[in-house]
C-alpha positions as CSV (number, residue, x, y, z in Angstrom):
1,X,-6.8,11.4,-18.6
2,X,-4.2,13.8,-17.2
3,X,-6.5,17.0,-17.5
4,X,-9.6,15.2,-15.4
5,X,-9.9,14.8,-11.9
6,X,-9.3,11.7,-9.5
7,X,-12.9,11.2,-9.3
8,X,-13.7,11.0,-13.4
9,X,-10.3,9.0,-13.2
10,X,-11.9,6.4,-11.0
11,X,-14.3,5.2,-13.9
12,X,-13.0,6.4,-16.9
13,X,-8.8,5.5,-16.4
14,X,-7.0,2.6,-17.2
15,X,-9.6,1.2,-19.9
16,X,-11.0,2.9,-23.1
17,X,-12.9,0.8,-25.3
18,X,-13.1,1.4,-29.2
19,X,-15.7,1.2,-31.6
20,X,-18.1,-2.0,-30.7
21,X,-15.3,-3.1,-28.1
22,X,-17.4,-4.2,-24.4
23,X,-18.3,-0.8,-22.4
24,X,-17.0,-2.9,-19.5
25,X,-13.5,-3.5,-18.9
26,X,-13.2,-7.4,-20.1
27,X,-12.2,-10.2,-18.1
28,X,-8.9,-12.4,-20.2
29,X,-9.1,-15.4,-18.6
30,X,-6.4,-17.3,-20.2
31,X,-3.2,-18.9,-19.2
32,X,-1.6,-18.2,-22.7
33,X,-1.8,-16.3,-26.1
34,X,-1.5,-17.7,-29.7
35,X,1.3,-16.5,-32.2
36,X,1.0,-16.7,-35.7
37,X,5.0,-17.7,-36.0
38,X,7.5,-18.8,-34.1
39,X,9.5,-14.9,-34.1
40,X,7.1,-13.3,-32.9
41,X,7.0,-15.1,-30.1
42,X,10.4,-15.2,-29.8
43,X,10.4,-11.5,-29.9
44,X,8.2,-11.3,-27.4
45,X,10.3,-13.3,-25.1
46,X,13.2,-11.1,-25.7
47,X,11.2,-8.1,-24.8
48,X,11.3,-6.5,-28.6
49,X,7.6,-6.7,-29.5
50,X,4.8,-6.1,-27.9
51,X,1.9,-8.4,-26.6
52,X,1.4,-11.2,-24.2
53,X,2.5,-14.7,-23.9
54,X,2.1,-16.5,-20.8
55,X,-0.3,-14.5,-17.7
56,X,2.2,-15.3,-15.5
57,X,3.8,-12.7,-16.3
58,X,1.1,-10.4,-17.6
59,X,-2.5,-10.0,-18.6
60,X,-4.5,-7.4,-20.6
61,X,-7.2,-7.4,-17.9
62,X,-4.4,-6.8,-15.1
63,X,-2.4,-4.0,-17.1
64,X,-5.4,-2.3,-17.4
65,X,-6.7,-2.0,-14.1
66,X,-2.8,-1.3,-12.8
67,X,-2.9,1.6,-15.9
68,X,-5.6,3.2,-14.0
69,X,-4.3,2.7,-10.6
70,X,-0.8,4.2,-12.1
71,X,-3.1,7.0,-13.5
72,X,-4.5,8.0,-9.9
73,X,-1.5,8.3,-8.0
74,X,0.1,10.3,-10.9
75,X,2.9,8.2,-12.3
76,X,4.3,6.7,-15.4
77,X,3.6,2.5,-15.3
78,X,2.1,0.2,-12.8
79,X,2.3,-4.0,-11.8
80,X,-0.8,-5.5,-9.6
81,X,0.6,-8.5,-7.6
82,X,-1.1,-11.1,-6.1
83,X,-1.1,-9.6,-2.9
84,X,-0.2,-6.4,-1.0
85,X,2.4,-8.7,0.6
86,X,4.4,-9.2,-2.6
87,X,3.8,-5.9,-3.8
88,X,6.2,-4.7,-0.9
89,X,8.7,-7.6,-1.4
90,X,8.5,-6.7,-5.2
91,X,9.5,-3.2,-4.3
92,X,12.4,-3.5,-2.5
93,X,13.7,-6.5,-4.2
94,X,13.3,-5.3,-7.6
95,X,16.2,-2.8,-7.0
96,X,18.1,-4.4,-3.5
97,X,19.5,-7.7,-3.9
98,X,21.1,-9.3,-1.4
99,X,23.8,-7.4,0.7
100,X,21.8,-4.5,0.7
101,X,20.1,-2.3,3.3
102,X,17.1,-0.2,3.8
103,X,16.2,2.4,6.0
104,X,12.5,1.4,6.9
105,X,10.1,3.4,9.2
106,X,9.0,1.3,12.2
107,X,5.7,2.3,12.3
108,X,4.7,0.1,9.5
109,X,2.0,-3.3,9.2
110,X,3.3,-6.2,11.6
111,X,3.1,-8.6,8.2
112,X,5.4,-6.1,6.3
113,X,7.4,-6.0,9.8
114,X,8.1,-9.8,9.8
115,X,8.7,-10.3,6.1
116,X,11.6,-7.7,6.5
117,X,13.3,-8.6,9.8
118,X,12.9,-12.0,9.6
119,X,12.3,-13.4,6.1
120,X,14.5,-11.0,3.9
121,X,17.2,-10.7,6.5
122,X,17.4,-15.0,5.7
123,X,17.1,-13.8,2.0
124,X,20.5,-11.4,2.8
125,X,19.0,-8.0,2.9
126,X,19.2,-5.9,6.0
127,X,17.0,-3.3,7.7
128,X,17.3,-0.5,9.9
129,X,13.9,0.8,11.4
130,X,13.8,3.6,12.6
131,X,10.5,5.8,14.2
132,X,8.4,8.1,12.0
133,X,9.0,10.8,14.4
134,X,12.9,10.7,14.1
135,X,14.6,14.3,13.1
136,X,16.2,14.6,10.5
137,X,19.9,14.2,11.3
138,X,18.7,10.8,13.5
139,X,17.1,9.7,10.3
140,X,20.2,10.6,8.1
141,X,22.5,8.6,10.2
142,X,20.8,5.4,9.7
143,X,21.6,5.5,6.4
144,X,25.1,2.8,4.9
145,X,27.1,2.2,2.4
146,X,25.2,-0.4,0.7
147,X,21.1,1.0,1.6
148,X,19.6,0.8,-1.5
149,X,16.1,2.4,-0.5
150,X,14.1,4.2,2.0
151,X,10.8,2.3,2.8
152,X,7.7,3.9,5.1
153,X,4.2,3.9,5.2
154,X,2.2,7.2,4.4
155,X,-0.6,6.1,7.3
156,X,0.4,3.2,9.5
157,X,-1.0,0.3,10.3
158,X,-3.2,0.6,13.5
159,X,-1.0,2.8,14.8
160,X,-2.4,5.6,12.2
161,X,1.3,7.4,12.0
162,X,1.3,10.1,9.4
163,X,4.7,10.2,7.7
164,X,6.7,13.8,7.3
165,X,6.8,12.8,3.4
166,X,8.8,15.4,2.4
167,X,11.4,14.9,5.4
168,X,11.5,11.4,4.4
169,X,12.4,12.0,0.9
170,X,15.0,14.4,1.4
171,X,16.5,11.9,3.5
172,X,16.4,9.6,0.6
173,X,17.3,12.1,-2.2
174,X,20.6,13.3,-0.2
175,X,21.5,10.0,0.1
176,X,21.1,9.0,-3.9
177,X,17.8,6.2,-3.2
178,X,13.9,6.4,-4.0
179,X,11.3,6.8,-1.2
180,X,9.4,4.2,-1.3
181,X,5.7,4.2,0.1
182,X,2.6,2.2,1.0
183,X,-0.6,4.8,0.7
184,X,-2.7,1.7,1.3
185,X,-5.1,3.7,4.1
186,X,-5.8,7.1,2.7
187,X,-5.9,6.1,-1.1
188,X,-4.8,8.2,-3.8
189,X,-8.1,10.1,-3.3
190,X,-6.5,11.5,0.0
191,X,-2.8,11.4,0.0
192,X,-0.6,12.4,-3.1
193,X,2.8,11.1,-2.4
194,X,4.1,11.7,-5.4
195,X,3.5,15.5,-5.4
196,X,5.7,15.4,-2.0
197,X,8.9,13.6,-3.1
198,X,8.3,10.2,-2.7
199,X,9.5,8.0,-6.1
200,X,7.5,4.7,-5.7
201,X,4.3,3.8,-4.0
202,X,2.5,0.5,-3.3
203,X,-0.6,-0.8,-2.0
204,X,-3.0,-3.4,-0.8
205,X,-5.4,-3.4,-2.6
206,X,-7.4,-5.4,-0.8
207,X,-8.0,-2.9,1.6
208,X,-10.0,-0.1,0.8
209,X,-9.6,-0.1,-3.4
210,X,-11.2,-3.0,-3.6
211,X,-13.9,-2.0,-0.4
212,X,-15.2,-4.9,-0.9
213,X,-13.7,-7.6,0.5
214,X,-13.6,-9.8,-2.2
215,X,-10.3,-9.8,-3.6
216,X,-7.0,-9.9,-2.1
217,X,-4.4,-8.0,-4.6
218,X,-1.0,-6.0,-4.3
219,X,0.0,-2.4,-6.9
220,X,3.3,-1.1,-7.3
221,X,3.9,2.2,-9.2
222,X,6.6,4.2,-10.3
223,X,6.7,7.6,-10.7
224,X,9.0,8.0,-13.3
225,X,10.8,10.9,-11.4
226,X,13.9,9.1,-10.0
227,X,17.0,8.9,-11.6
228,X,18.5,5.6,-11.7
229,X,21.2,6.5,-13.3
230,X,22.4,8.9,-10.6
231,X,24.7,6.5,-9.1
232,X,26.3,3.1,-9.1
233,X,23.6,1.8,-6.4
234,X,21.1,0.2,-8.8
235,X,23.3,-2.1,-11.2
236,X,20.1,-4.5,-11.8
237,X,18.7,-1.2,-13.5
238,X,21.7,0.1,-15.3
239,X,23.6,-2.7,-15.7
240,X,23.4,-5.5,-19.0
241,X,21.1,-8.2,-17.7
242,X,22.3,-11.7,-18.8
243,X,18.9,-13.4,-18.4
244,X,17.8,-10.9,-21.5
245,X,20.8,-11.5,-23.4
246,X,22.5,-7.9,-22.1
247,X,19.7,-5.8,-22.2
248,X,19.5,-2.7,-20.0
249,X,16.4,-1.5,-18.5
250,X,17.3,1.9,-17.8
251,X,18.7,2.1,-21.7
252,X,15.6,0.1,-23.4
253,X,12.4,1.4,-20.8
254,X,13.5,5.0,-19.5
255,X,11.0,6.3,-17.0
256,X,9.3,2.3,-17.4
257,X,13.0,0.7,-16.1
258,X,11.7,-0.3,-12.8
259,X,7.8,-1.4,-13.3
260,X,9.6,-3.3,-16.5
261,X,11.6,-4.9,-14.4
262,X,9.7,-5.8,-11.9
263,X,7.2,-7.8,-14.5
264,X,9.4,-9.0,-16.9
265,X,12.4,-10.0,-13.8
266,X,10.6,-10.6,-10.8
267,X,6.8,-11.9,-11.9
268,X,8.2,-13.7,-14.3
269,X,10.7,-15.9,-12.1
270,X,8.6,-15.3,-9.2
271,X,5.4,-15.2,-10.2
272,X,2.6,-13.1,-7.5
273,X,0.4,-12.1,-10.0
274,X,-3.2,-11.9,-9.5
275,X,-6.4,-13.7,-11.2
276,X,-7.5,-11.7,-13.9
277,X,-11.3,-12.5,-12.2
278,X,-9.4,-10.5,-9.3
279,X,-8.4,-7.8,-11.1
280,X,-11.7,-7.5,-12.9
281,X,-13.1,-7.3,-9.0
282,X,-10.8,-4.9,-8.1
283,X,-11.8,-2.5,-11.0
284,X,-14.9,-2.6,-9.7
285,X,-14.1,-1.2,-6.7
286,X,-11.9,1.6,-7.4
287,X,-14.9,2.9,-9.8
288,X,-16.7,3.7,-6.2
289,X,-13.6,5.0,-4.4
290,X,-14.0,8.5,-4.4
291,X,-17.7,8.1,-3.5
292,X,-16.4,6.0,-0.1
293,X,-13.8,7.6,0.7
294,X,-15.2,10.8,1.9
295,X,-18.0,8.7,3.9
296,X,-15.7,6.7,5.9
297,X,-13.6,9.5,7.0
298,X,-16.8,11.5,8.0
299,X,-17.8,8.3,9.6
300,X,-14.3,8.1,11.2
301,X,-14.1,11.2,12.6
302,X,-17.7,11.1,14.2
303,X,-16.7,8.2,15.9
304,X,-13.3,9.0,17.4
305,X,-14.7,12.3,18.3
306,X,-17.8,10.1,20.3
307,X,-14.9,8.1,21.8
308,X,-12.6,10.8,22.9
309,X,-15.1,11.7,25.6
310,X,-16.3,8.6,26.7
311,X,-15.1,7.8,30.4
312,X,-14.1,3.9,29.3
313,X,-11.8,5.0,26.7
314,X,-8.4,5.4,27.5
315,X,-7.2,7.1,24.4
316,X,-8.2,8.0,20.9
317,X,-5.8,7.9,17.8
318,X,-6.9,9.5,14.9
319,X,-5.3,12.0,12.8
320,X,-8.3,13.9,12.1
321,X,-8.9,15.2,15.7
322,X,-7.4,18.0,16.8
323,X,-6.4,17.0,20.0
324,X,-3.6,14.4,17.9
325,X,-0.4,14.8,17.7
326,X,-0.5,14.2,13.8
327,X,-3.2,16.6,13.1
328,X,-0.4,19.1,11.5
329,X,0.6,17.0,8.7
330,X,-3.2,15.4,8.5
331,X,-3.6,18.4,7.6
332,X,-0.9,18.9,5.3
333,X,-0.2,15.8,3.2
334,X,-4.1,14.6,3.6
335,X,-6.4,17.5,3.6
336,X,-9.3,15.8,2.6
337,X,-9.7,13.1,5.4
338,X,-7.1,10.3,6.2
339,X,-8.8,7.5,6.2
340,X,-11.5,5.4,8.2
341,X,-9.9,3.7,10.7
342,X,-9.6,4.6,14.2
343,X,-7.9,3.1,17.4
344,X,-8.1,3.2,21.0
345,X,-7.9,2.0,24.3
346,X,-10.4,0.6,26.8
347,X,-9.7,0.9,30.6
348,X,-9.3,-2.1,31.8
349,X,-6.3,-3.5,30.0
350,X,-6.5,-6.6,27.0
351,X,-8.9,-8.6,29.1
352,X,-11.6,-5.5,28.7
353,X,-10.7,-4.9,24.6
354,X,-12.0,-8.5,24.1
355,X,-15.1,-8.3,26.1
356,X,-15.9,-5.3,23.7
357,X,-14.9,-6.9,21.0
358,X,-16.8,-10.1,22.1
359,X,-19.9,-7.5,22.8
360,X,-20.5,-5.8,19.3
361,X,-22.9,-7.1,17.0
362,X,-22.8,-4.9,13.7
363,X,-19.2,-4.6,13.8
364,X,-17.7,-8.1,12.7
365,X,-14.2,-9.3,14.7
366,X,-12.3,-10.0,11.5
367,X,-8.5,-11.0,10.1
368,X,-9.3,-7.4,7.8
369,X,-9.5,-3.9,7.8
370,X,-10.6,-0.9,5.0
371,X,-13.6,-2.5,4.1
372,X,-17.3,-1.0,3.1
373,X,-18.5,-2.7,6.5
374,X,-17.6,-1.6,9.9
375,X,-14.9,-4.3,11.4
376,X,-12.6,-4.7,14.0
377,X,-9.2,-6.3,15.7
378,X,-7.1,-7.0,18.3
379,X,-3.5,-6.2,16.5
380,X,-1.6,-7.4,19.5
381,X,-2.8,-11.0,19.2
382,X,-3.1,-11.1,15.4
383,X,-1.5,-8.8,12.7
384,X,1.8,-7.9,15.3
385,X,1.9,-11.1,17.3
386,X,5.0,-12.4,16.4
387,X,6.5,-8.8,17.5
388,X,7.7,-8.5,21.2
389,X,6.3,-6.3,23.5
390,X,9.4,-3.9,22.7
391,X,8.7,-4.2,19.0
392,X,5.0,-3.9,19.7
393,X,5.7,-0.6,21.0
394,X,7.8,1.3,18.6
395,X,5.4,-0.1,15.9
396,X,2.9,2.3,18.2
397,X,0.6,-1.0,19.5
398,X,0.2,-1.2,22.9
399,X,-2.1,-4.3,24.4
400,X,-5.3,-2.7,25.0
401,X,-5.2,-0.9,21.4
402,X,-8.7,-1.5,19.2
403,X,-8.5,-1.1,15.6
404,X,-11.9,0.0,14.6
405,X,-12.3,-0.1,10.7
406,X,-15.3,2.2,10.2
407,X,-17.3,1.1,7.5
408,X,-19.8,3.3,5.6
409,X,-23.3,2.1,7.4
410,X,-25.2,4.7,9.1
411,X,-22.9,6.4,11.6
412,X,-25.7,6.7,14.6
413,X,-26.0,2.6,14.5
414,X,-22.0,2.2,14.4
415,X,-22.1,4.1,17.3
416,X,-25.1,2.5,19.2
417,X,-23.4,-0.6,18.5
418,X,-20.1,0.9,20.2
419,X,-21.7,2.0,22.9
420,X,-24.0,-1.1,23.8
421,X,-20.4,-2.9,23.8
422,X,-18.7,-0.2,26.1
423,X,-21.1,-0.6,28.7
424,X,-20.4,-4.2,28.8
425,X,-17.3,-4.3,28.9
């Protein structure tokens, strides 16, 4: 599929059915897999044949939809996890054990936030965060000894940062550790972090590759491009694993080391992985992606252009305006449209962003965001409440911020419906 583009990829990637095989991608709803003797099993278990043993671990219907997620961002092998959640505690953890550090961006989801100040920390890890917006010799001297990775998101979430990629990754690079990346907002229909230097991306799926709401689901892929090797920082990698009887990953897998290690290692004592009725869902959606993505940035941007100039708004943040200050490297690393959320401020403080919440009637008020229908949220009181005010503000969300999910409706009622709740407010 390497010759096509993203858009034929969407359908046709991942899953290619042979003669009188199902057109669509099948569902394998089973716990576990039958052997016709006792070594091949055994075999399998010690990684040297192929095939599947216990879902747990993996499934044909979830390798094939990771396949073609791996094939739209441009890399070598993929995992799904059970959420977007584990997919960034696979990431790190599949190559930082305890003792190490990361460099993270701060501008980053409040639930990836708390899982890595407060529930890796107690796991041993630790974590430097450190703004988007850093230079580069502030974001060099963050890095220790011990950091193991560098961890940011491509567009945060609300506060709709766009990350200097390239900056980022020669940060990384000059320091001997991967990039790694969530592209959850713009997709790989919009943003191409692998073309800009970064070495692993993840997602939530949930969000808008599934666009459906439906299916709550996690991706991790590798692009094959960093060296493991390079160093001593990545034992786990290089290093004889006992729990395989010796076996290297970097040796046995090459370019497949780290997504190998992350199924065969982590989901296997760990176990995220999703329902292969999710997965089946979630191929679903990506075959639409490229058809929604386009309509929720046009959507997106005819919205935050509407709100710029209304006098109960007190700010607009979305990187395709021109008046933001991220417009440059919109521009740059997502050409084609960022994605189709936007957030703002309403005069008047908190107490006025829930009376317009409270007001709108096609927009739903829900714990989600990325979806095909129009919704919105308060981040302050849900997804970043455990953050202090101080933390709420170098994560870039103040109290009166709105995060407006435009879905793909018919932008003249998403804006009536704006509006009518405005007024109100």
């Amino acid at each position: 599929m390497q010759n096509y583009h993203i858009n034929t990829k969407c359908l046709q990637a991942g899953y290619t059915p042979k003669n009188g095989e199902p057109r669509v991608m099948p569902i394998t709803q089973s716990t576990t897999f039958k052997f016709g003797d006792s070594e091949s099993m055994a075999n399998v278990f010690d990684l040297k044949g192929g095939g599947y043993f216990y879902t747990r671990v993996s499934n044909p219907t979830n390798d094939l939809v990771a396949a073609k997620i791996a094939v739209l961002e441009g890399g070598v092998a993929g995992v799904l996890t059970a959420s977007g959640q584990a997919a960034s505690l696979y990431s790190v953890l599949n190559i930082a054990p305890a003792g190490s550090h990361i460099v993270c961006s701060s501008a980053i989801y409040g639930g990836t936030y708390n899982l890595f100040n407060f529930t890796m920390r107690q796991m041993g890890l630790d974590f430097t965060f450190i703004s988007p917006d850093a230079p580069p010799e502030e974001l060099v001297a963050a890095f220790k000894p011990n950091t193991k990775a560098v961890f940011a998101e491509t567009l945060s979430n609300p506060s709709l940062a766009v990350l200097d990629i390239e900056k980022f990754a020669e940060a990384a690079h000059k320091n001997g550790v991967p990039l790694i990346v969530d592209n959850t907002f713009p997709t790989p229909v919009n943003c191409r972090p692998f073309e800009s230097g970064a070495d692993i991306v993840i997602h939530s799926t949930s969000k808008y590759m599934d666009g459906h709401a439906t299916s709550i689901g996690g991706a991790i892929v590798d692009s094959g491009n960093f060296d493991w090797a390079q160093n001593d920082k990545f034992p786990g990698l290089t290093q004889p694993d006992p729990s395989y009887h010796g076996l290297s990953y970097a040796e046995s897998f090459g370019k497949g080391a780290y997504i190998t290690k992350a199924v065969v290692h982590l989901m296997r004592d760990l176990g995220a992985i999703p329902a292969p009725q999710n997965s089946f869902l979630l191929n679903l959606g990506l075959e639409t992606l490229f058809l929604r993505m386009p309509r929720h940035c046009e959507n997106a941007l005819a919205l935050a252009e509407y709100l710029e100039n209304h006098p109960k708004v007190s700010c607009v943040n979305y990187p395709g305006l021109k008046s933001n200050k991220y417009y440059g490297l919109a521009q740059k690393y997502m050409p084609n449209g960022a994605c189709g959320v936007v957030s703002f401020g309403i005069k008047g403080g908190k107490e006025a962003a829930v009376r317009f919440m409270d007001n709108l009637k096609l927009a739903a008020i829900v714990t989600h965001v990325a979806d095909c229908r129009t919704c919105v949220l308060h981040p302050a009181s849900t997804t970043h409440r455990q953050l202090t005010d101080e933390q709420q503000t170098e994560a870039g969300v103040p109290g009166d911020m709105i995060r407006f999910s435009v879905g793909i409706e018919y932008i003249g009622d998403i804006i009536d419906d704006v509006e009518q709740a405005l007024v109100n407010a």
